[in-house]
N, C-alpha and C positions, 0 to 999 in steps of 0.2 A: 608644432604638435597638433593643432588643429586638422590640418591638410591629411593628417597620418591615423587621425579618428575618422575623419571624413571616408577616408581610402576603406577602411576598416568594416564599416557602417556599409558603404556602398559592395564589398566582397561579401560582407554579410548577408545582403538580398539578396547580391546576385547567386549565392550558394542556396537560400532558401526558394525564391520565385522562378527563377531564370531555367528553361527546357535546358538550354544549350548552352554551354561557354566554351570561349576560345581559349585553346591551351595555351602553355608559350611556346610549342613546338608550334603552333596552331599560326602564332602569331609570325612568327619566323617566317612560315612558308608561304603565308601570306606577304609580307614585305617581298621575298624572294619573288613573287607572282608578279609584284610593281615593278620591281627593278628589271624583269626579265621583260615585262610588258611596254616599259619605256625607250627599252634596248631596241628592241624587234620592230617598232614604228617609228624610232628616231635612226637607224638605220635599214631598214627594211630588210633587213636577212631572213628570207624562208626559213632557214635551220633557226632561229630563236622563236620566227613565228610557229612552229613544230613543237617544241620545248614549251611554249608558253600553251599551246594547245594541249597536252599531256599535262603540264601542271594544271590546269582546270578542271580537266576531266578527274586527275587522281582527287581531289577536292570534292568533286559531286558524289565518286562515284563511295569515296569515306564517310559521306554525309547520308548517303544513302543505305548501306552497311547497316552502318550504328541505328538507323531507325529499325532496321529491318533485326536486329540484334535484339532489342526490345518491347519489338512486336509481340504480343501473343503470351507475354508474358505473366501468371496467374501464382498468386500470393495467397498460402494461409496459417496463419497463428495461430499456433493452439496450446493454450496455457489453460491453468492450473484453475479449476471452479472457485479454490478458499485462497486472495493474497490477500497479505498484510504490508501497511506501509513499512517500509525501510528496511523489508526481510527477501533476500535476493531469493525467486523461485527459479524452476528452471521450467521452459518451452521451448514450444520445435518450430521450427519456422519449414516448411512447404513450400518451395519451389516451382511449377511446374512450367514447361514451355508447350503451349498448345497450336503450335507451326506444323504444318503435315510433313513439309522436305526442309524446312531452313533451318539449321542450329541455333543454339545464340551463345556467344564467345566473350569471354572477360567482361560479367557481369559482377559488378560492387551491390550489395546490399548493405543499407544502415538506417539507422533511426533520424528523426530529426531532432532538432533540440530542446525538444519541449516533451519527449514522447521517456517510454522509460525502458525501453531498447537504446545502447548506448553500444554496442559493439558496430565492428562491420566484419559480411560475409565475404568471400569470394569464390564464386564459382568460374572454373577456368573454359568449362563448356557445359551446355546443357542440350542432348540432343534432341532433335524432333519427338514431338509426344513421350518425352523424358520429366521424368519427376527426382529432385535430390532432395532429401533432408537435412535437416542441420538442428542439434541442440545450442542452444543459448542459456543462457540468465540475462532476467529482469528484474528493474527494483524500479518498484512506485517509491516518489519519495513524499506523496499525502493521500491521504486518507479520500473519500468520497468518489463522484462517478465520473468516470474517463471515458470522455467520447472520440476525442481527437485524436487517436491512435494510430500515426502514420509512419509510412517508412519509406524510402528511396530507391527506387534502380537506377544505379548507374554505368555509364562505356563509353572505353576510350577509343575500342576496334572499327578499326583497325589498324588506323597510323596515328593515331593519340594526337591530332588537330583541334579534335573538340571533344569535351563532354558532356555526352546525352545523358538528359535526366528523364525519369519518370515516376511520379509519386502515388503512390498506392492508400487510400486509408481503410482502414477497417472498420465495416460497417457494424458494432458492434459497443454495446456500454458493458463497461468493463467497472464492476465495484469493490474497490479497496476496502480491506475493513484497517482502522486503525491500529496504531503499531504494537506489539504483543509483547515485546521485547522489556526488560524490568528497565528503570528508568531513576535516576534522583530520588528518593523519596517515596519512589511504587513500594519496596519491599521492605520500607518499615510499615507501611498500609498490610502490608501482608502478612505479615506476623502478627500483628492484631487481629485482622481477621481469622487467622488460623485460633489462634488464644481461644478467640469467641466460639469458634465452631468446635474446639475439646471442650469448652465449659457446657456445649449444650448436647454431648454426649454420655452425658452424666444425665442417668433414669434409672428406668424400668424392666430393661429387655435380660436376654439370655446370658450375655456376655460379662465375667468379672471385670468392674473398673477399679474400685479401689474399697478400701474399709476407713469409714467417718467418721467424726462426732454424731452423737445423735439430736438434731435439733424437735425443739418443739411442736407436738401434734404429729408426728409421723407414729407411724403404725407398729408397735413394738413386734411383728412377726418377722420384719427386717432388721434387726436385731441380731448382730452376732454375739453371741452371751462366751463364745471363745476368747475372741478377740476383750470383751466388757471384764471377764477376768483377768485378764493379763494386765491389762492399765488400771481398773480400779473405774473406769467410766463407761456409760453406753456407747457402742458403740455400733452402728450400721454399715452394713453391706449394698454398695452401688454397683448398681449394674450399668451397661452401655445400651442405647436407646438402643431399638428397635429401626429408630427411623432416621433417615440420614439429615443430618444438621439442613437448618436454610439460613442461609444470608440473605437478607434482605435491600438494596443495594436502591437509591432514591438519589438522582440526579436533576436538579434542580435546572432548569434550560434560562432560568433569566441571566444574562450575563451582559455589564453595559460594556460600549466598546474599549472600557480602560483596563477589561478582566479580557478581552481577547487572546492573549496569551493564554494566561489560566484554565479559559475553555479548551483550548484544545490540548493542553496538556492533562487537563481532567478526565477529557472523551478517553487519552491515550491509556491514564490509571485506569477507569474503569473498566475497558477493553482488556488491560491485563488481569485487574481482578475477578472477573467474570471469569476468561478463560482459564486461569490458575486454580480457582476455584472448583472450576467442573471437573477438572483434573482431578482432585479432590476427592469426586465422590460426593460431592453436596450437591443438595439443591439450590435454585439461587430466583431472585423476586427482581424484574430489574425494573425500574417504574422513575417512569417522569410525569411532568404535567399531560403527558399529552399518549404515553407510551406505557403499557403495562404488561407485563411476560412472567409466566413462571416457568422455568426450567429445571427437569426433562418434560412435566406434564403438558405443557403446551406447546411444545417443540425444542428445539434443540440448542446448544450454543452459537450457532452461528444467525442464528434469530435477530438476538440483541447484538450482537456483533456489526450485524446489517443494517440495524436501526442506527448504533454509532459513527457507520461508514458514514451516513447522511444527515446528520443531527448537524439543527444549528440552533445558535442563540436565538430566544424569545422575547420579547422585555416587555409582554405583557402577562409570562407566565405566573400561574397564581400557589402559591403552594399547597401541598395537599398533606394530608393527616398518616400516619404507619399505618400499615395494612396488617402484620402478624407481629402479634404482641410475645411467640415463641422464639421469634427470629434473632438472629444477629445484626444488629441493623450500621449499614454506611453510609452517609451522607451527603453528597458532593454538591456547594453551594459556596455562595458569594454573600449570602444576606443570613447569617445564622443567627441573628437576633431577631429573627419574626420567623423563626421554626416554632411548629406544635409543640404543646410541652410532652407527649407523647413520643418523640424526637430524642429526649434528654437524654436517653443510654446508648446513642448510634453515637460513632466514632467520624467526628467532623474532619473532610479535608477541605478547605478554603481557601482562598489567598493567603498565599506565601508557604502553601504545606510544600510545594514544588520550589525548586531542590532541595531536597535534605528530608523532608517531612519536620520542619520547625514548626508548624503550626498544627501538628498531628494532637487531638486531646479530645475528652471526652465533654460531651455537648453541656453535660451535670457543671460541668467546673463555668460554665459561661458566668457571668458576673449577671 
């Protein structure tokens, strides 16, 4: 078994490092080249010397080919300004052969293994100063900035002896934002949140929300004395705010490397909550130690988005106090027993709220 890892190991460079490799057609005609070569000078026959002169030639002249097939040839990706981890987009991949009179014939395109192009193209000809297109899909499978973005030409043309490679990468960083997709436990976080954003729809504006008890100190000109007859109790008329709810959303970056998972599972909730959110119609507060955003006033959702593509753990972040005491607030941390007591009405997610939301509860209930 070992010999057969080894073999393994070593096809595996050779498919990643290696310009050139020899096919087994490659390999064959080669042997045939020794045997024909052994023949011809262990009996001197002109006619094999001939034969072995033409299998050489056909050798160089494939080897030369295939360079010349590859030559010139010009690569460009153009995907999508907003991806998300683990959400297939689609891109075009740009072809073009910049040779004045040479074609280029049975060209392979594909990604390498690390890259998140995972198809292959095949173009059967691409002629002189010739451009093709092609749509694809891609999927990041993480979040943050991708530099290494490479891809493969490859040809067999003409008699498939060898396969030329040529690796192309793209000069370009490429930023993932983390995955949007609802997840274990993201959407009981969201129904909470939703909860909280109808409860602070409830005011003063234009719009009927419902008819209340009347609690103390409120101003009896809201007052339905309709509705106060029919029960026998005060009762008031609430309107829908004027102004669109905020959640307030506090992501705490100290995380030690035992909560590794949990960070990036956290990054991936608040990434959904944020964007689910905006969807919404709400405003939204997104703040770390080190990071503070309000959205739409300060730009847009793909702000914080950008900031979670690149977010990493801190361990000497220090935690910090609520900022809107009107807010809906959420919480994301590891250490909720040395939260502000200003904190106590935000909706903790913590260790082990991922899968399921089992540790989903309000900060009040702490011991």
């Amino acid at each position: 078994m070992e010999w057969r890892e080894a073999a393994a190991r070593l096809r595996a460079y050779a498919d990643e490092k290696l310009r050139q490799r020899v096919t087994r057609s490659g390999w064959a005609f080669s042997i045939a080249i020794v045997i024909v070569a052994l023949a011809a000078f262990l009996s001197a026959n002109n006619l094999l010397f001939l034969l072995l002169a033409a299998m050489l030639a056909t050798l160089m002249i494939s080897n030369l080919v295939g360079r010349l097939s590859l030559a010139g040839i010009e690569l460009d990706f153009a995907i999508p300004e907003h991806i998300a981890a683990r959400r297939k987009v689609v891109a075009r991949i740009r072809v073009r052969n910049e040779k004045l009179w040479i074609p280029s014939f049975s060209i392979h395109l594909k990604g390498t293994t690390t890259g998140a192009f995972a198809a292959s193209l095949y173009f059967p000809a691409i002629p002189p100063r010739g451009r093709l297109e092609e749509t694809v899909e891609i999927v990041f499978e993480r979040r943050g900035s991708h530099t290494q973005n490479s891809l493969q030409f490859s040809t067999r043309f003409p008699f498939g002896f060898t396969e030329r490679r040529a690796r192309v990468t793209l000069p370009r960083e490429i930023i993932v934002y983390p995955c949007l997709d609802p997840q274990p436990g993201f959407e009981e976080a969201l129904v909470s949140v939703s909860g909280g954003m109808e409860a602070q729809q409830r005011g003063r504006g234009h719009d009927f929300y419902r008819i209340r008890p009347y609690e103390p100190l409120e101003s009896a000109r809201h007052v339905d004395w309709r509705a106060t007859a029919h029960t026998g109790e005060l009762q008031v008329r609430e309107f829908a705010r004027e102004q669109d709810p905020l959640v307030e959303i506090f992501f705490d970056l100290y995380a030690p490397p035992a909560h590794k998972d949990w960070f990036e599972r956290a990054v991936d909730c608040a990434a959904y909550l944020t964007w689910t959110v905006m969807q919404k119609e709400a405003r939204v507060r997104f703040r770390t130690e080190e990071f503070d955003a309000a959205i739409p006033a300060e730009g847009d959702v793909y702000t914080i988005l950008k900031y979670l593509a690149l977010v990493s753990p801190n361990p000497t972040a220090t935690l910090i106090e609520p900022g809107d005491a009107d807010s809906y607030q959420v919480v994301f941390t590891v250490r909720p027993e040395h939260l502000d007591p200003g904190w106590s009405d935000a909706l903790l997610l913590g260790p082990g709220a991922f899968p399921g939301g089992a540790e989903q509860r309000r900060a009040g209930a702490r011991s």
